[in-house]
C-alpha positions as CSV (number, residue, x, y, z in Angstrom):
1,X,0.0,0.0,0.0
2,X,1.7,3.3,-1.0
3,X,1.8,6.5,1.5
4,X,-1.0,8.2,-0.5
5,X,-3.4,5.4,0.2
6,X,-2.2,5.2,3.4
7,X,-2.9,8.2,4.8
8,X,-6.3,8.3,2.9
9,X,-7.6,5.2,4.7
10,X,-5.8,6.8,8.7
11,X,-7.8,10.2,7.2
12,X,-11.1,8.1,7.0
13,X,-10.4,6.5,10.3
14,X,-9.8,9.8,12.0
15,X,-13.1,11.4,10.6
16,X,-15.0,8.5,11.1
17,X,-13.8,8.9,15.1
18,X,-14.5,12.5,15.1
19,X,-17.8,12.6,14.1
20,X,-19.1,9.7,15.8
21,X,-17.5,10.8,19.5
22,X,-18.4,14.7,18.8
23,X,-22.1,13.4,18.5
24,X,-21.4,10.8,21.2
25,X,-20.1,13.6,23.7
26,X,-21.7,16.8,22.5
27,X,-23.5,17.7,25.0
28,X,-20.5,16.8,27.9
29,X,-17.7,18.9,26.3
30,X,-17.4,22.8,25.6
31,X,-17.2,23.8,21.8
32,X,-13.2,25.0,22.7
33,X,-12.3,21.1,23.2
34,X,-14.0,19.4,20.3
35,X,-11.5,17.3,18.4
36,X,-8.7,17.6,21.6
37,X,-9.9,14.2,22.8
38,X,-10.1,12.3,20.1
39,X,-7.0,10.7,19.9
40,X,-5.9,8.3,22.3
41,X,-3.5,9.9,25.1
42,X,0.3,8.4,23.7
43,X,-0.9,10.5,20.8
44,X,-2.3,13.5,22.2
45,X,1.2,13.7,23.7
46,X,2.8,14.0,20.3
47,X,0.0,16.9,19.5
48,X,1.9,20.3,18.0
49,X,0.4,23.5,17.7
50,X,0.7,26.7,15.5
51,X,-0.9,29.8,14.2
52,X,2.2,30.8,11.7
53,X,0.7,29.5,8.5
54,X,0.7,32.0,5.9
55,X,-2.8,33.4,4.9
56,X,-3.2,35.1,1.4
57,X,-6.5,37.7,2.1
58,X,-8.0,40.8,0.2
59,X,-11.3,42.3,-0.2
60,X,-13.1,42.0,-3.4
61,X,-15.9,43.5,-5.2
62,X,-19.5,41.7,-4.6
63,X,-21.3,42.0,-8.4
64,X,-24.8,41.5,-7.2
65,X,-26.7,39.5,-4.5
66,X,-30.2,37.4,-4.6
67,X,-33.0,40.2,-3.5
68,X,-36.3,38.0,-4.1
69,X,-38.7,37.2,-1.5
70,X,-36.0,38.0,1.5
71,X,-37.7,38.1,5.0
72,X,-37.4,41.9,4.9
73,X,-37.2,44.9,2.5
74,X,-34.6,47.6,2.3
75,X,-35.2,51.0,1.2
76,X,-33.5,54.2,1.9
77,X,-29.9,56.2,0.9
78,X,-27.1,56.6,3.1
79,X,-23.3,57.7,2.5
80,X,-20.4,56.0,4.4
81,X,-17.4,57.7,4.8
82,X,-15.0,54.4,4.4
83,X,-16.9,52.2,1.7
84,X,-19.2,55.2,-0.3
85,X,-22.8,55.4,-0.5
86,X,-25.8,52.9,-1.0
87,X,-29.2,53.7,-2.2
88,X,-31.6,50.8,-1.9
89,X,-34.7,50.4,-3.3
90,X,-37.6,47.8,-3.8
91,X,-40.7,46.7,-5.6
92,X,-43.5,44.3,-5.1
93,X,-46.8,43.0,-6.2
94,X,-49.5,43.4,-3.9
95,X,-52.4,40.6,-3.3
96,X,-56.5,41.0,-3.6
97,X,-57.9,40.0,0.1
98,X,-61.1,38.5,-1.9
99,X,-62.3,37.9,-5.4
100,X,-64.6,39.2,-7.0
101,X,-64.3,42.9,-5.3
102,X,-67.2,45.6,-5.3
103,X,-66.8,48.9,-4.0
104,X,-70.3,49.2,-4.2
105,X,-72.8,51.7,-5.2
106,X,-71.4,55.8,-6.7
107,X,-67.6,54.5,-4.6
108,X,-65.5,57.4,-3.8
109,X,-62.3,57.9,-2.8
110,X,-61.5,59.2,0.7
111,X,-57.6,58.5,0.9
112,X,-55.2,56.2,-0.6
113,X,-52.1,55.1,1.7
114,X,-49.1,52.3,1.1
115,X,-48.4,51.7,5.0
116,X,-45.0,49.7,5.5
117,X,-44.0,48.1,9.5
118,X,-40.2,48.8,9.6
119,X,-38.5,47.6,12.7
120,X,-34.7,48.8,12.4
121,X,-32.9,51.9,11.1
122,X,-29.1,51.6,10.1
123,X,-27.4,54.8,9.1
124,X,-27.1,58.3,10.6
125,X,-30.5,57.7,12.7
126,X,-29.0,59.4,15.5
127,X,-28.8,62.7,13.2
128,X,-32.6,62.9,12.9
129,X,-32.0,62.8,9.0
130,X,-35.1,62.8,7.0
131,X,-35.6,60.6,4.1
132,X,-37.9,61.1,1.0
133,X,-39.5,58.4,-0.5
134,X,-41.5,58.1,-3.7
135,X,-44.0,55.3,-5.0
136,X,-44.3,54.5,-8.8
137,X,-46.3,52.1,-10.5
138,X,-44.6,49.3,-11.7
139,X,-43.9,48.8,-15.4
140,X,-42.5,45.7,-15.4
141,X,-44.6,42.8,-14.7
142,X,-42.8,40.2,-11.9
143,X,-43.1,36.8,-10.5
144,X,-42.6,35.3,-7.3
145,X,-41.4,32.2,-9.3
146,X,-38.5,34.2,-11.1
147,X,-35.2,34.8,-9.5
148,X,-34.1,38.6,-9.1
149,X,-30.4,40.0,-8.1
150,X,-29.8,43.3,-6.4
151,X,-28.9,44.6,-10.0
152,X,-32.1,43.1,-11.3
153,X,-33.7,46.7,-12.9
154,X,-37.0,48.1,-11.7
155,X,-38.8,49.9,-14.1
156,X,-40.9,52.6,-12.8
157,X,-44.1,54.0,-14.3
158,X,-46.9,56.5,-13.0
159,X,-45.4,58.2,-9.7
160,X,-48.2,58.0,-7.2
161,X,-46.9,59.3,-3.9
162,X,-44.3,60.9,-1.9
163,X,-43.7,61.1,1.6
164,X,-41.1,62.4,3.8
165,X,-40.1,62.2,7.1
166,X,-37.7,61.3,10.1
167,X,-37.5,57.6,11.1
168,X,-37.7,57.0,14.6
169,X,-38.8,53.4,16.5
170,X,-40.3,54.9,19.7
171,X,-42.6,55.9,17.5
172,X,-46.3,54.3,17.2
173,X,-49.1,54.0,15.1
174,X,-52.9,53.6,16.8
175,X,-55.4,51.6,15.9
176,X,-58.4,51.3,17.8
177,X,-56.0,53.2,20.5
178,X,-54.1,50.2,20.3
179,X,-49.8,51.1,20.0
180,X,-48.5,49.3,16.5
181,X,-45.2,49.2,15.2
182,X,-43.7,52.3,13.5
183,X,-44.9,52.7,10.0
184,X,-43.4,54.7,7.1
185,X,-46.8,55.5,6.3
186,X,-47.3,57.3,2.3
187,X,-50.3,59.1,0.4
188,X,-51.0,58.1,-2.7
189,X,-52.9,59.8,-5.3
190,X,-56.8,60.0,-5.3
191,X,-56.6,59.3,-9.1
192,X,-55.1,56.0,-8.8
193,X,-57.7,54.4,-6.3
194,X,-60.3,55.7,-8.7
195,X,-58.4,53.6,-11.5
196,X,-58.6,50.1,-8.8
197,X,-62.3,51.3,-8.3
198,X,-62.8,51.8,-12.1
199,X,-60.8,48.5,-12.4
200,X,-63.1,46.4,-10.1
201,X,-65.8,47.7,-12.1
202,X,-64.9,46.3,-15.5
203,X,-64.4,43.2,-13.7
204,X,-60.6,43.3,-13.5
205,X,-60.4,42.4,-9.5
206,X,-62.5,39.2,-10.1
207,X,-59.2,37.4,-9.0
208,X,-55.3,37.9,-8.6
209,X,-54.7,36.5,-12.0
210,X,-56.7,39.0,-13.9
211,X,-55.5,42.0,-11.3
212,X,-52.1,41.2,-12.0
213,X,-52.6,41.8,-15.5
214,X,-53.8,45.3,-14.6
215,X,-51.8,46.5,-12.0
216,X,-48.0,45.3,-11.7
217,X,-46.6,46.5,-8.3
218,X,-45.5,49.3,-6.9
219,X,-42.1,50.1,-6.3
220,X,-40.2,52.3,-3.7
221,X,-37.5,54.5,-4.0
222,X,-35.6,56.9,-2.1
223,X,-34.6,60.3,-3.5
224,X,-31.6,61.5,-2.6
225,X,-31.7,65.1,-1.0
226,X,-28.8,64.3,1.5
227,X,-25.3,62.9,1.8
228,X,-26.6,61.8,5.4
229,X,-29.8,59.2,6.0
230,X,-30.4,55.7,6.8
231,X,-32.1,52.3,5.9
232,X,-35.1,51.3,6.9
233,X,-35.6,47.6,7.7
234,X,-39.2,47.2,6.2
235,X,-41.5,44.1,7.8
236,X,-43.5,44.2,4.3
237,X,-45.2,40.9,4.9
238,X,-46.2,42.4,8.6
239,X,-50.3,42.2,9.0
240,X,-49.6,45.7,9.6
241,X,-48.2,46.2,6.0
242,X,-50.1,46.4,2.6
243,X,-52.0,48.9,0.8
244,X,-55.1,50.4,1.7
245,X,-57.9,52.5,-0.6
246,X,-60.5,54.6,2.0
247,X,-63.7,55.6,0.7
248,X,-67.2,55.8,1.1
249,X,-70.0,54.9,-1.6
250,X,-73.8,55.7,-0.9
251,X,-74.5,53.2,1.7
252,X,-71.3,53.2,4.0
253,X,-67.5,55.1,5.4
254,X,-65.2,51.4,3.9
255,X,-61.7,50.6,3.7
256,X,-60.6,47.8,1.1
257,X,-56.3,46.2,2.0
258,X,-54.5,44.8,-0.3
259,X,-52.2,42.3,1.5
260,X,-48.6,41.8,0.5
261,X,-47.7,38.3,1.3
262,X,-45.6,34.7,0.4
263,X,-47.2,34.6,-3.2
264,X,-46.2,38.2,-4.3
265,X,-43.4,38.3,-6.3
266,X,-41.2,41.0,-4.5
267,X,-37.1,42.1,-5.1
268,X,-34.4,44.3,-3.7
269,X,-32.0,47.2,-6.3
270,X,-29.4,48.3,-4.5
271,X,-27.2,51.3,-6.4
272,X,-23.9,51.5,-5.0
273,X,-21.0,54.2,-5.0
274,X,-17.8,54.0,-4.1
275,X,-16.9,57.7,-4.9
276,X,-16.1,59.8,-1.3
277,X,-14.8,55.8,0.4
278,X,-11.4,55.6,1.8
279,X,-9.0,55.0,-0.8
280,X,-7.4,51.9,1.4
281,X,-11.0,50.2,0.4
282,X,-11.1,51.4,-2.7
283,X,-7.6,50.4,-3.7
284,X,-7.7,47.2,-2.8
285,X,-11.1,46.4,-4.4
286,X,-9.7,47.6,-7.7
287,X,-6.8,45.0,-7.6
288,X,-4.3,45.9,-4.7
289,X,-4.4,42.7,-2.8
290,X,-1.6,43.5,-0.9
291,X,-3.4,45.9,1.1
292,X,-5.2,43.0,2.9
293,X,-2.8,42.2,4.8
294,X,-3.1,45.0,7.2
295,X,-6.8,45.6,6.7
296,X,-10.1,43.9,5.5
297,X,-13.4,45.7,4.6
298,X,-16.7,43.6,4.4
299,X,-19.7,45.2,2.9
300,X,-23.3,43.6,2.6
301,X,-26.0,44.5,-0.2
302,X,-23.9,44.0,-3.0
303,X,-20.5,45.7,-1.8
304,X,-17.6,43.7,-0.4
305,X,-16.7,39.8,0.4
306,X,-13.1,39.0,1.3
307,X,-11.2,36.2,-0.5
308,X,-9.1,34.2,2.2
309,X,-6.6,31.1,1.3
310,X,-3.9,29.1,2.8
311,X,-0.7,28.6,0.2
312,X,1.6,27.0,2.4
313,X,-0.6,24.1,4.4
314,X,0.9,21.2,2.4
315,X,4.2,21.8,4.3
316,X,2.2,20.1,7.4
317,X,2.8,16.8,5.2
318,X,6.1,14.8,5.7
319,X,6.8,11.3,6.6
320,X,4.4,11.0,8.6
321,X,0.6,10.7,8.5
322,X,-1.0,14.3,9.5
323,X,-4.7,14.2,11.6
324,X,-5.8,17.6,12.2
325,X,-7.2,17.7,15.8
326,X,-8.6,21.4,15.4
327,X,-8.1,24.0,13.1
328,X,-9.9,27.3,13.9
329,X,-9.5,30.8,11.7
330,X,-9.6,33.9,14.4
331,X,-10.5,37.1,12.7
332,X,-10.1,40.4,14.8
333,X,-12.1,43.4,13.9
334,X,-10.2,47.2,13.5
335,X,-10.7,48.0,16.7
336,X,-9.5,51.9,15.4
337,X,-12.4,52.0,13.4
338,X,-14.0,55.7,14.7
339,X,-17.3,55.3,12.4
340,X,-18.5,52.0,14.6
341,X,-20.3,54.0,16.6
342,X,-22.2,55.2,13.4
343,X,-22.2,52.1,11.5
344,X,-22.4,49.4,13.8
345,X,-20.0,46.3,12.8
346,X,-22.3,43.0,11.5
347,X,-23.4,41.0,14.4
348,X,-22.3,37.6,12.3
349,X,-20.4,36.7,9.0
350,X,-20.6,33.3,6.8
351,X,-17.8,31.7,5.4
352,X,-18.5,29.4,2.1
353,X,-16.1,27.2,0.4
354,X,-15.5,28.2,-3.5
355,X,-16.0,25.4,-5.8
356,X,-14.2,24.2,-9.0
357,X,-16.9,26.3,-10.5
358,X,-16.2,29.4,-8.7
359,X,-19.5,29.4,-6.8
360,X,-19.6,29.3,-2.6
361,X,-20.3,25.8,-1.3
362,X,-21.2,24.0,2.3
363,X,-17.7,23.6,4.0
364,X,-17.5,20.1,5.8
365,X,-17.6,21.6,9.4
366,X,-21.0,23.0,8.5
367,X,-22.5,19.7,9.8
368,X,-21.8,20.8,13.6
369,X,-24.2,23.5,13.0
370,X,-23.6,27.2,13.5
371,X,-23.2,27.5,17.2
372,X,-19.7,25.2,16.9
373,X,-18.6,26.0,13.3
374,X,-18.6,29.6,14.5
375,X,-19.1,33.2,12.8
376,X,-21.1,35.3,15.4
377,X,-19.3,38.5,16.6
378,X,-17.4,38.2,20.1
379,X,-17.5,41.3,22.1
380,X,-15.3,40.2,24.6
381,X,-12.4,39.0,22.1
382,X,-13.4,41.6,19.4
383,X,-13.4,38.9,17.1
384,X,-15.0,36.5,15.3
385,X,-13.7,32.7,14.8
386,X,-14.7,30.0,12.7
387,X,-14.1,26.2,13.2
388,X,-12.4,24.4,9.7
389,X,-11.1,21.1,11.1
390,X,-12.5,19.0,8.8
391,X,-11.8,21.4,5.8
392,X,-7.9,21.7,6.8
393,X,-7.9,17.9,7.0
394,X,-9.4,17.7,3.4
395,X,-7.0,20.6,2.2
396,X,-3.8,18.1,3.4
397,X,-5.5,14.5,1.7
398,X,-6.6,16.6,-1.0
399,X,-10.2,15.0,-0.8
400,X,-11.0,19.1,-0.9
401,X,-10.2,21.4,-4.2
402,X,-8.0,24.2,-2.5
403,X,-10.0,27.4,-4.4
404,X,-10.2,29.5,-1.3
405,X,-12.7,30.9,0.4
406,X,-15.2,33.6,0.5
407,X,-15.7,35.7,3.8
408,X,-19.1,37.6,3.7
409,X,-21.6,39.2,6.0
410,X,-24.3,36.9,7.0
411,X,-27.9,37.7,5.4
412,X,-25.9,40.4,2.7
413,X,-29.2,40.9,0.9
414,X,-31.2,42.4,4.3
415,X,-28.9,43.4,6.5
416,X,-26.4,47.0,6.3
417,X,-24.1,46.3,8.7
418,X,-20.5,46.1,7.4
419,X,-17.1,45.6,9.5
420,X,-13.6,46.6,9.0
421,X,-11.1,43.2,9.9
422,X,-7.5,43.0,10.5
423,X,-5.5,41.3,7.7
424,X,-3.1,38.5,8.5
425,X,0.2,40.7,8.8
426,X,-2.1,43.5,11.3
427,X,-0.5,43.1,14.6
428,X,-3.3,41.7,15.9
429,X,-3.8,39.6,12.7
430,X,-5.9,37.4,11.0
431,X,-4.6,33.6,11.7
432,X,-5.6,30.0,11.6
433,X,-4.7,28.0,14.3
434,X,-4.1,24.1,14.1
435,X,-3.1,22.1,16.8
436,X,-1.9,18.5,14.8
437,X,-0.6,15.2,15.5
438,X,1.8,13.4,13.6
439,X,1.4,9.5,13.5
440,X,3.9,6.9,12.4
């Protein structure tokens, strides 16, 4: 049997003992000693550690991101002064609540208003910025089958409403004197809920089909009036979102919701700019990799990921037969980052394997699940850490193509918040460390 095969079949042997004893003694054993008792004590005794291995890391530019049917909306304009400015948008079909609608007898409109929950601001909130947002008709018709990127165009029509005003979550929205959640709450015009009413009346609301046909979406977008302002975090599937048409016909004072919901077909556009960012950032995006070794900049919604690989791990390999007993990649934040306080860093990141076809992939230590393979921020060690034991193990048997990896912010198509990370030659650096044990 030749060394090759060899230390294939001790590789199998070693995986086959760590996953078996990690489900065995998961719940007896903190997440920091998972592989440390695995081998049998004469070999533990042989066990080596280090955190020297050279790390090849540099930011990149993210081309686009998937925006359909996310659990949330973004909408709003912000500039940053280290990575440039974002102004996100969105559009959406909305849903009939019946079929077959009548508005009755000589309908007229009272008020038309697109109501919206949001639940988070991220941005220069604490400036008391206003924002301006304007609804259009959509002109493009969507589906909630079809896939949509964050540079997935929205075509808008008719403009039907504008509203402006100062985000602020203490604030409240009655009902019945009942508090709801704040609500970016916007007009539309009286002419277009005569043209649903008109609609309804050529039969045209009999069913969602046949309304779709008529009436697209709507779409929101910010207009820019300030190099300051935020994002909203918009709950657009809340019961408390939708759009409703207020009027009265000859009978009654009525309301009619449309609901916004699973079926409608709904997507993200995200504009970015990276004019005004730090030119460290900008440098280094544009092709300067070596400027990732002192600093790393993450950037959700279609901005930054950073490309991490380790060049040098075959030298683990000798004579003798390699089994990783844990490998674990520490990433510190920039500590001297003075916009934090502004731009709060991202509370986790995910780390994806790249694939011989260049697209992000389950890593093998994926199969612990999230709380052991790692990526939440630590307040405490100002870091955030990431357990690749099994991939490190593949890397050396070469059972694992060695592409690299991609570093990115967890949930990049909803979330704002971005980080600043030290690079592996910072002098609090990026490292992995391994502790090994070589076996004759």
């Amino acid at each position: 049997m030749n060394n090759k095969r060899l230390l294939r079949n001790l590789t199998v042997i070693a995986f086959a003992s760590v996953f078996g004893m990690t489900i065995l003694f998961s719940g007896c054993q903190g997440d920091d000693q998972l592989g440390l008792d695995l081998q049998p004590p004469g070999e533990l005794l042989n066990a080596e550690k280090t955190d020297t291995f050279s790390i090849v890391a540099y930011s990149k530019k993210e081309d686009s991101v998937r925006t359909d049917e996310t659990s949330q909306s973004i909408a709003g304009f912000y500039y940053d002064p280290v990575f440039g400015s974002i102004k996100a948008s969105f559009c959406s079909q909305v849903r009939l609540s019946g079929v077959d609608v009548d508005f009755g007898d000589n309908p007229v409109i009272d008020s038309v208003i697109l109501h919206l929950e949001y639940y988070s601001i991220y941005g220069n909130s604490k400036q008391n910025n206003r924002l301006t947002f304007d609804v259009y008709e959509l002109q493009n018709s969507i589906s909630v089958d079809s896939t949509y990127y964050s540079n997935s165009p929205i075509v808008a029509g008719q403009k039907l409403g504008s509203k402006t005003f100062i985000p602020n979550l203490k604030d409240s929205f009655y009902v019945g004197g009942i508090p709801l959640a704040p609500q970016l709450r916007i007009p539309l015009d009286k002419n277009f809920g005569k043209q649903i009413v008109d609609a309804a009346a050529m039969g045209l609301m009999s069913d969602n089909s046949t309304f779709e046909s008529f009436f697209h979406g709507f779409c929101v977008i910010p207009s820019v009036q300030t190099m300051n302002g935020s994002l909203l975090s918009l709950d657009v599937m809340s019961v408390n979102s939708g759009l409703t048409i207020y009027y009265h016909n000859d009978t009654d004072t009525l309301d009619y919701s449309f609901a916004i919901n699973q079926a409608c077909g709904r997507y993200g556009h995200f504009d970015r700019s990276f004019i005004g960012a730090a030119p460290d950032f900008i440098n280094q995006i544009n092709g300067d990799t070596s400027l990732g070794n002192q600093n790393l900049y993450l950037l959700p919604l279609a901005g930054a990921k950073v490309f991490i690989k380790f060049p040098y791990l075959q030298s683990l390999n000798s004579d003798f037969s390699v089994v990783i007993n844990r490998a674990e990649l520490i990433i510190p934040v920039d500590e001297n980052d003075i916009t934090e306080p502004t731009f709060p860093r991202a509370a986790s990141l995910s780390l994806a394997n790249i694939n011989d076809e260049g697209a992000n992939a389950y890593l093998p230590d994926q199969i612990y699940g999230e709380t052991t393979f790692g990526g939440k921020y630590d307040s405490d060690t100002k870091s955030y850490r990431f357990i690749l034991t099994r991939y490190i193990q593949d890397l050396l048997t070469g059972g694992e193509s060695d592409n690299g990896l991609n570093l990115m912010v967890s949930g990049a198509s909803i979330y704002g918040n971005r980080v600043i990370l030290n690079g592996p030659e910072n002098t609090n650096p990026m490292r992995l460390e391994i502790t090994y044990t070589l076996i004759n």
